[in-house]
Structure formats: structure tokens, C-alpha cells
C-alpha positions as CSV (number, residue, x, y, z in Angstrom):
1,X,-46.2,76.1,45.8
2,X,-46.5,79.6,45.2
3,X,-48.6,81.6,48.0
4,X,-50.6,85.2,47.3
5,X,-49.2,88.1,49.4
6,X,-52.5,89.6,49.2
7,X,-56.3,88.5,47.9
8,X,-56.4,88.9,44.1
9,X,-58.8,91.7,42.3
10,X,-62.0,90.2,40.9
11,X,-62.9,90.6,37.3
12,X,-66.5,91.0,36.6
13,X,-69.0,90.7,33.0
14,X,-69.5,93.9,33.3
15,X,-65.8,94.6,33.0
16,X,-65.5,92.5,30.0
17,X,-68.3,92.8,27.7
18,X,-67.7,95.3,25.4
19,X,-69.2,94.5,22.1
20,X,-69.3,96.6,19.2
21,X,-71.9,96.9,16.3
22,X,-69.5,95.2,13.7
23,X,-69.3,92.2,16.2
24,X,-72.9,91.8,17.3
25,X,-73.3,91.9,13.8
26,X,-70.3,89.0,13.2
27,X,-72.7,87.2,15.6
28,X,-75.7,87.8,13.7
29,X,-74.1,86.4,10.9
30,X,-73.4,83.2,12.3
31,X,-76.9,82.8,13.9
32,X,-78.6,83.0,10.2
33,X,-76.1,81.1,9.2
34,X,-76.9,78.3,11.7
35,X,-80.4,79.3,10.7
36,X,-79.9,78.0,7.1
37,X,-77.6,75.1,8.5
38,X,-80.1,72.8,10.3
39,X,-82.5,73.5,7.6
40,X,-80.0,71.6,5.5
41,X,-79.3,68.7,8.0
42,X,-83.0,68.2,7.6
43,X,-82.9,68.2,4.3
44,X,-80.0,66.0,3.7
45,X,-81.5,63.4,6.6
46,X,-84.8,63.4,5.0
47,X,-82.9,62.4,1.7
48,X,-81.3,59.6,3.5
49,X,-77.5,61.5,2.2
50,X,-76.2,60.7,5.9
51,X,-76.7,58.4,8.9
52,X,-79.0,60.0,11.2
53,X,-77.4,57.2,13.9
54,X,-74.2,59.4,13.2
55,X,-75.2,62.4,13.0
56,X,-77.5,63.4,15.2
57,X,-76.9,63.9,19.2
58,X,-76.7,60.6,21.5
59,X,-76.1,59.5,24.9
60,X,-75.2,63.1,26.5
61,X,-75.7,65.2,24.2
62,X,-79.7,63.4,23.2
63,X,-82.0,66.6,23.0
64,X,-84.1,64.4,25.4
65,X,-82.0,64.7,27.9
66,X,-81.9,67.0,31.1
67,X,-78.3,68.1,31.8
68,X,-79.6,70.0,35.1
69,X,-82.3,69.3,38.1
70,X,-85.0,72.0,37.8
71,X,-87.7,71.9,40.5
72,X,-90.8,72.0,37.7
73,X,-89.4,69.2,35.8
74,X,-87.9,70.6,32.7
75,X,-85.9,69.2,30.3
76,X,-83.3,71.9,30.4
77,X,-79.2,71.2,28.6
78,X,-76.7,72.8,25.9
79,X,-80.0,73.1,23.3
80,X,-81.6,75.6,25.8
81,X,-78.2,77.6,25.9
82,X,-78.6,77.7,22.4
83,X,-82.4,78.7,22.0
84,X,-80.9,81.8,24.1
85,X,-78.4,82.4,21.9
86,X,-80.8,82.3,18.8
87,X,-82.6,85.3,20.1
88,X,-80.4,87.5,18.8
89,X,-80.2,89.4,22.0
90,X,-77.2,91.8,22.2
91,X,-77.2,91.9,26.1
92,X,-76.8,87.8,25.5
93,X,-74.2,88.1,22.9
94,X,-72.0,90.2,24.7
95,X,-71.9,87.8,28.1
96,X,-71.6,84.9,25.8
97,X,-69.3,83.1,28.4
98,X,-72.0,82.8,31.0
99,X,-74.3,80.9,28.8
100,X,-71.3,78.4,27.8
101,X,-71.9,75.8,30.7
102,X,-73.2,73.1,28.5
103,X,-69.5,72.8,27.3
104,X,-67.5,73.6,30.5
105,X,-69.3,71.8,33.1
106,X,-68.8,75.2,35.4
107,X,-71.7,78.3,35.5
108,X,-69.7,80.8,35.6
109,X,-73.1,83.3,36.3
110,X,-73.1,81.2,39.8
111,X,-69.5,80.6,40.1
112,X,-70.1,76.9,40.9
113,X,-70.1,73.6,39.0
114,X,-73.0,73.3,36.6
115,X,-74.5,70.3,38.0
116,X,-75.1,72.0,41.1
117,X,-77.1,74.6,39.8
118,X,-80.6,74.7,37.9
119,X,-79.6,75.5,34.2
120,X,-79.7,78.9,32.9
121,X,-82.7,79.1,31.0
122,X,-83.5,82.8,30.3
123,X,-81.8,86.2,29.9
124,X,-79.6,86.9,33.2
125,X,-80.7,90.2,35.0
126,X,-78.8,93.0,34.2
127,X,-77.6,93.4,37.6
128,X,-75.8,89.8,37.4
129,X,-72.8,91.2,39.2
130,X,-74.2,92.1,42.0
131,X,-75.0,88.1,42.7
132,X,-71.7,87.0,41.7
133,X,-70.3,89.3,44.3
134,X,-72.4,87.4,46.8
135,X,-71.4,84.2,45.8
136,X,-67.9,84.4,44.6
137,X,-65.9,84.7,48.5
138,X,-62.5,83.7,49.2
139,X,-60.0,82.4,46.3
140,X,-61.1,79.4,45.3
141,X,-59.7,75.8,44.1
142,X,-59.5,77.5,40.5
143,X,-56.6,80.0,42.4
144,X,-54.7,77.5,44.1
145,X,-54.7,74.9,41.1
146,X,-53.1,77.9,39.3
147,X,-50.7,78.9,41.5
148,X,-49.2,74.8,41.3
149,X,-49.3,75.7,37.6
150,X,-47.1,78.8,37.7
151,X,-44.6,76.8,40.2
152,X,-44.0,73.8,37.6
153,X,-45.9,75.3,34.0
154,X,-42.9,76.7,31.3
155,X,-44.4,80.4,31.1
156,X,-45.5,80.2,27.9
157,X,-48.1,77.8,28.2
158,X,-50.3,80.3,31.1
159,X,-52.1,81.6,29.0
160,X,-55.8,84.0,29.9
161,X,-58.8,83.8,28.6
162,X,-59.4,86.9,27.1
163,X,-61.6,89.6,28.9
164,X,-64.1,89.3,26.5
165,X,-68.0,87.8,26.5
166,X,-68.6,88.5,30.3
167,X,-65.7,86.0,31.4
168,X,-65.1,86.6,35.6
169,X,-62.5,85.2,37.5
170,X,-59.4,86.3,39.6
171,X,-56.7,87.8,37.7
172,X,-52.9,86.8,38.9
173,X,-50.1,88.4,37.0
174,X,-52.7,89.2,34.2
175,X,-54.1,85.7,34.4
176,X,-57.7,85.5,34.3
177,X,-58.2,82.4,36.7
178,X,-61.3,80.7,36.8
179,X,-62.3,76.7,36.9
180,X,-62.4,77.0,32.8
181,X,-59.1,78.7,32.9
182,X,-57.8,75.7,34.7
183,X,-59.4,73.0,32.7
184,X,-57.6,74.2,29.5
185,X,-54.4,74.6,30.9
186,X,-54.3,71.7,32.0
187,X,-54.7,70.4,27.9
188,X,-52.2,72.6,27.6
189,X,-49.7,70.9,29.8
190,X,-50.4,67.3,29.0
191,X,-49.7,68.2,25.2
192,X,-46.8,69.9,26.3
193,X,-45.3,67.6,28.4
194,X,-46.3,64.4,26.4
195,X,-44.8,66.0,23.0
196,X,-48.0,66.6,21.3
197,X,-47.0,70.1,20.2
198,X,-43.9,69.7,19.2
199,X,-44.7,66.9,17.0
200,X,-47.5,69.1,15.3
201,X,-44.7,71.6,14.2
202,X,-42.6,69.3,13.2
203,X,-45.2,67.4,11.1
204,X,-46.1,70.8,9.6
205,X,-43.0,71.2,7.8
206,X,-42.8,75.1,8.0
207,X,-46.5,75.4,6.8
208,X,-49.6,76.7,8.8
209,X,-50.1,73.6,11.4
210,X,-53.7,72.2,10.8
211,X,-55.3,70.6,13.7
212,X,-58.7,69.2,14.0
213,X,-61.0,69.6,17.1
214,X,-63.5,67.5,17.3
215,X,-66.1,68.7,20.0
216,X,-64.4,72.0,20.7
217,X,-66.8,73.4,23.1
218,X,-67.0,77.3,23.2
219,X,-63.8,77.3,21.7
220,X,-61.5,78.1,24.9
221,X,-59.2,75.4,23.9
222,X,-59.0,76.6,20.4
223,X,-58.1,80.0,21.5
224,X,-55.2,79.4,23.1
225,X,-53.7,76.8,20.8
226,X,-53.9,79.4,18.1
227,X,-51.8,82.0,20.4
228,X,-49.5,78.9,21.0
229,X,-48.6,78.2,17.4
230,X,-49.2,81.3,16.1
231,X,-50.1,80.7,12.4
232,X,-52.2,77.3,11.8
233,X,-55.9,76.4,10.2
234,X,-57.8,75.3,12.8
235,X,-61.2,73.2,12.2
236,X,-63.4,72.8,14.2
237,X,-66.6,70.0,14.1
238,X,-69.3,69.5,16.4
239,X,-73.0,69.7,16.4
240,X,-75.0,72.9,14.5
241,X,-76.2,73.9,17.5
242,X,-72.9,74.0,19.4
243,X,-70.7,75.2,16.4
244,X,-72.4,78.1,17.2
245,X,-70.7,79.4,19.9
246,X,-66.7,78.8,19.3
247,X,-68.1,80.4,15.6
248,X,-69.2,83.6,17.3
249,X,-66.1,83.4,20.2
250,X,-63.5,82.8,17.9
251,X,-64.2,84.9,15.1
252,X,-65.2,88.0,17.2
253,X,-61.7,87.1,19.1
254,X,-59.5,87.0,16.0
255,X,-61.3,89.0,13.2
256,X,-57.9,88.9,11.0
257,X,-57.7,86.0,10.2
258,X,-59.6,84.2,7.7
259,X,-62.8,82.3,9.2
260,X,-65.4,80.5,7.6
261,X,-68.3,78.3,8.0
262,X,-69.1,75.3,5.9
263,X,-72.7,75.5,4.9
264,X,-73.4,73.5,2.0
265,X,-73.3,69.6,1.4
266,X,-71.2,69.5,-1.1
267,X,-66.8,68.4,-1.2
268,X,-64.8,71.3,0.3
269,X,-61.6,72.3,0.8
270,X,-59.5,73.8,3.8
271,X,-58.1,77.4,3.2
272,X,-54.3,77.0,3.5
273,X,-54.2,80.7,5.4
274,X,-54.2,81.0,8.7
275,X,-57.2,81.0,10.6
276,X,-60.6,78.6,11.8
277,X,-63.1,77.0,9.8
278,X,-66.4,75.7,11.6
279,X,-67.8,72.5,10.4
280,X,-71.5,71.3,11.1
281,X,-70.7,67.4,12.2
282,X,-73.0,66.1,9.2
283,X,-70.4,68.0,6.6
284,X,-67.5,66.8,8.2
285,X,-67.3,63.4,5.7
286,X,-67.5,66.1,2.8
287,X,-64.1,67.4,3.6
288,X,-60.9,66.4,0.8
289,X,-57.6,67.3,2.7
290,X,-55.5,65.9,-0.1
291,X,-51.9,65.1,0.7
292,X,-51.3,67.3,3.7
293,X,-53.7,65.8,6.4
294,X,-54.1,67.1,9.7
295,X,-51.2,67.4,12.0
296,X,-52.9,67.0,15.0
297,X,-56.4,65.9,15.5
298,X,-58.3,66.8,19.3
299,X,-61.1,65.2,21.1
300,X,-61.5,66.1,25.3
301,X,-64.4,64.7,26.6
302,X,-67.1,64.4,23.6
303,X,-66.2,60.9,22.9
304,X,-67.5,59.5,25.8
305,X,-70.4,60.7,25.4
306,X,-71.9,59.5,22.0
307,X,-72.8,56.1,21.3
308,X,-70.4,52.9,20.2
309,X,-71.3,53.5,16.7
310,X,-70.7,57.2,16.2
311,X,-67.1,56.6,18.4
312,X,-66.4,54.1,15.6
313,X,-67.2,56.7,12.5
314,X,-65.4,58.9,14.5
315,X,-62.5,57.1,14.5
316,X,-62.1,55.9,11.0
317,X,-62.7,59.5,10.4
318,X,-59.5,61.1,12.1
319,X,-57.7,58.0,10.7
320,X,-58.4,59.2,7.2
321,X,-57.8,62.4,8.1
322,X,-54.5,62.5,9.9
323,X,-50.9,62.8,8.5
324,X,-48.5,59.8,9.0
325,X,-46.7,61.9,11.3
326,X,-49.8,63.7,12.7
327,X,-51.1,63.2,16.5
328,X,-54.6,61.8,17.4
329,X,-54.7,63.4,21.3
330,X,-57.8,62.2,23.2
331,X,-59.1,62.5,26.8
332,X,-62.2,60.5,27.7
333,X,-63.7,58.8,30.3
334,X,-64.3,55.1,30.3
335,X,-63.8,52.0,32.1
336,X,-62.4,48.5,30.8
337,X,-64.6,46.6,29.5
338,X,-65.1,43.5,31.3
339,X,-62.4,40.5,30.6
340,X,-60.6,42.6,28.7
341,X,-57.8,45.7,29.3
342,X,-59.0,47.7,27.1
343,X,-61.5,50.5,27.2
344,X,-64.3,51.1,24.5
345,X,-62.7,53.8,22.8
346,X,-59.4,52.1,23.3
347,X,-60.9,48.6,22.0
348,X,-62.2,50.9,18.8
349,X,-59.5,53.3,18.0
350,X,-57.4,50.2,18.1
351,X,-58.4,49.2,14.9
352,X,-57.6,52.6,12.6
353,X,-54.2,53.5,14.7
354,X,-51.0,50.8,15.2
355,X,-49.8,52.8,18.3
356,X,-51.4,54.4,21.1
357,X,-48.9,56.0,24.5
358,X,-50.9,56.6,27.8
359,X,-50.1,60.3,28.7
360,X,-48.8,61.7,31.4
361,X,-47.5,64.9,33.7
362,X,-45.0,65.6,36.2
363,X,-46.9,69.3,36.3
364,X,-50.5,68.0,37.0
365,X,-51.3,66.5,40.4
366,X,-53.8,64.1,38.6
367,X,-54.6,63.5,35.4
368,X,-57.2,61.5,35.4
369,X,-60.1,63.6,36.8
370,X,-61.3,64.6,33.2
371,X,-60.4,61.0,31.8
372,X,-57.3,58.9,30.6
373,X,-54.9,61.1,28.3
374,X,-54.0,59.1,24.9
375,X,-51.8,60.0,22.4
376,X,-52.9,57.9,18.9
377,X,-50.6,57.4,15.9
378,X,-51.0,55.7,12.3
């Protein structure tokens, strides 16, 4: 294992939250957008055009939920993120990262995991530095899980999140490092290592290589896929209210390329250009790929947490949806159900896909922390 000769600099929101006009306004954009968007999924529910068993939030992600202890008893999870994000605050905007827990599972505004931490319910002081300095100490597990990476990781696939949105962490060899950092890169190596990347390219044929993410988060994963193949059309589906944030992320990230937001309930196409288009989960079914389906299709963690039937849609879905020579990757949690060998999900995808490998990595320590690695085919 590699070993620091000397304690890493420290990079602070303050030092990465520039944001100009023409991107606050980008974000604006979105936010009416979203605006308009739920008003629709209200519309269409209310007109019984879609499943509200489906569509809307379960298990997890239930509205009813609390995602956080609070002392008064508040239900606080990602929907209180996004009430903040609604505001249209610039000073929120521009430290977009530290409002992204609900995806993550780390606060980045305390430097610790979210679940040990009330949730982050209002604006954060201006002055927001200042506590991180008190809290962030020595290198933590974030540094020396990185430093394993470098020792067995190909370079190409340590890749920083970009200082951008308020994201903090150490920086190593230009590496922004923080617990996020090393969640994604650890994606990153199991598709590596397990093929899944390759096999997108090569079912791509020369053209832009489409993938499919289903529960992207804040679009972390996303962004460093994109600077891994370079020139692909990259969907991404989850709910309204967290389509939100990759939306603003990724499209303030990557202005030339060609991003859009599906917004209407009607059959729609992909662009073939290069570039992201954002999906409300309750459009999703209106999408016609035509002969060249998706070459990979993406789901980390989501899965497990929505109910049996919406796991089921899910995966007759990406079935549909996915080239014969296409890769279904998944990482869930779950155990076997009992007299049987099989997980839920596995017990379910089972039925749309004839193949299904168990991942694994000779980079990674473990694998299994953030759930069994699957690679799906037709």
C-alpha cells in the first residue's frame, strides 16, 4: 500500500463554489421545470394513465419516512433536501454537494456518515468552513481506501469529482478524496474489472454508447462514466424530486453537450448526440428506443429499496430496453429468501434475463459492503 510522505491539503466549499449567472440560471431552469413536472404526475395519476403503486416512492424512499433522528421528532429525508433546493437560493445552489446526502449516505457539511447526524434541514451558515475545519482531523478511511486504489486501480479509472458545488475532501495527486469519491470508484472498478465497460463499447458498434441509470443519485456516477467513454447518451430515471439534482450537477458540469429533460407524457425519443437526458420515473414507460437499445443499463442501491412490485416493473423494463449484447449491472442489498438461493431481486430479474455472473474484484478488499455485484444478460 501506498503511504503519504506528508498530510494532504484540505479542499474546502468555499474553494469550490463558484457559480456564475448563466449557471444559477441553468439551475433555475430545472427547478421550474420540476415545478411543471409534478404538476403533471398529478395530473396523469389523477387520470389513472400510470400505477401510482409504480410510480410513486416506497419502502426507503416513502415521503413518510424519516431518513435521520432529529431530537423534536421530525420527519426529515431526501424530500427536505429538495424543499431546499426549490428555494431558489443561490448560496444553496452553488454548495449543491452538501445538500446531496439523501443519495450518498455521507454529509459532507459534517464530514461523517448521514445516519449519524440530524439531517440538514435549512440553509448552512455562511461560515460552514469554519465547522468543517473542526471536524475534519487527521486523514480519514476515505484517504487510506484511496491510497489501496492507486496501488492496484489502472490510472484511468481515478478519476475526481470536480471542484465544483461546495465538494471538500483531501486532494492526492489532484484527486479530490472524500467517502463519495470512494463509493464511485469503487463502481468504477467492479465494471472494470468484471468487463462491464468494455462490453458497452463493443455493443455500441462505433456509435455514442447509451447507458441507462436507473436511480442515479446526484449524478457522481454519471459524471465520471461520461469522462470514461467520452461520447455516449446517458439517461438518467429517478423520482421528480431527485432528478433534480444530477439535472442541475450534470448539466452545469458539461454545458456542451446536449441535455434535456423529458417533461411531457407523451412517446419520446433519445437524441443520438452525445450528452444526458433526465427522465421523471412516471415517463420512463413512454420512452421508444427502436432497434439500438441500451448498451448498458445501471442500478446501485435503489432497488432494494422499493417494493416487490416496482422491482418487478423495473425489471421487465430494462429487459425491454436493453440490447442483446447490452449489460444489466446491479448492486443491491438483500438476503435469500428462505428455502431458496436466491435473493428477491435475483428470484425477479430471473425471469426477464437467461444469465446472470456474480461480480467480483481482485482491487476491492470487499465487495459486498454496498450489496452483491450482478452482471444481467438477455
Amino acid at each position: 500500500m501506498i503511504v503519504l510522505n506528508k498530510r494532504p491539503d484540505f479542499l474546502f466549499s468555499d474553494q469550490s463554489s463558484d457559480l456564475s449567472m448563466d449557471e444559477f440560471d441553468m439551475a433555475v431552469h430545472y427547478i421550474d421545470r420540476i415545478k411543471s413536472i409534478l404538476d403533471l404526475q398529478e395530473q396523469v395519476l389523477s387520470e389513472q394513465k400510470a400505477d401510482p403503486k409504480i410510480v410513486l416512492p416506497d419502502n426507503n424512499w416513502s415521503k413518510s419516512k424519516g431518513q435521520a433522528f432529529e431530537l423534536d421528532g421530525t420527519i426529515t429525508n431526501m424530500y427536505t433536501s429538495f424543499d431546499l433546493i426549490m428555494r431558489k437560493d443561490f448560496d444553496i445552489i452553488k454548495k449543491l454537494r452538501l445538500y446531496a446526502q439523501g443519495f450518498s449516505g455521507y454529509q459532507l457539511a459534517t464530514w461523517s456518515p448521514a445516519y449519524c447526524r440530524p439531517w440538514i434541514r435549512e440553509k448552512l451558515p455562511e461560515n460552514i468552513d469554519f465547522f468543517i475545519k473542526m471536524l475534519v482531523g487527521l486523514p480519514d478511511e476515505s484517504v487510506h481506501s484511496y491510497l489501496k486504489f492507486v496501488a492496484k486501480a489502472p490510472k484511468k479509472l481515478l478519476l475526481s469529482p470536480p471542484a465544483k458545488f461546495g465538494e471538500i475532501g483531501w486532494v492526492i495527486d489532484d484527486v479530490i478524496v472524500n467517502m463519495d469519491t470512494v463509493v464511485y470508484l469503487e463502481r468504477m472498478c467492479l465494471m472494470h474489472e468484471n468487463n462491464v465497460l468494455d462490453a458497452a463499447l463493443s455493443s455500441a458498434k462505433g456509435r455514442p454508447v447509451k447507458i441507462l441509470e436507473i436511480g442515479g443519485g446526484y449524478g457522481g456516477l454519471a459524471y465520471n462514466l461520461v469522462r470514461q467513454f467520452g461520447n455516449c447518451r446517458y439517461v438518467m430515471v429517478d423520482l421528480p424530486e431527485s432528478v433534480l439534482f444530477p439535472a442541475i450537477y450534470l448539466s452545469v458540469l458539461k454545458p456542451d453537450l446536449e441535455n434535456s429533460m423529458i417533461d411531457r407524457f407523451e412517446p419520446f425519443t433519445l437524441d443520438e448526440s452525445a450528452g444526458f437526458t433526465f427522465v421523471p420515473n412516471f415517463l420512463i414507460d413512454q420512452l421508444h428506443v427502436g432497434d439500438e437499445k441500451f448498451d448498458l443499463v445501471i442500478n446501485t442501491l435503489s432497488f432494494s429499496e422499493m417494493s416487490e412490485l416496482q422491482i418487478d416493473h423495473y425489471g421487465k423494463l430494462v429487459s425491454s430496453l436493453l440490447s442483446e449484447t447490452g449489460i444489466f449491472f446491479e448492486q443491491n442489498q438483500g438476503s435469500k429468501i428462505n428455502g431458496t438461493d436466491k435473493t428477491l431481486l435475483e428470484s425477479i430479474f430471473s425471469k426477464y434475463f437467461s444469465k446472470m455472473t456474480y461480480g467480483n474484484s481482485k482491487i476491492l478488499d470487499s465487495i459486498h459492503a454496498q450489496g452483491q455485484p450482478r452482471i444481467w444478460e438477455l
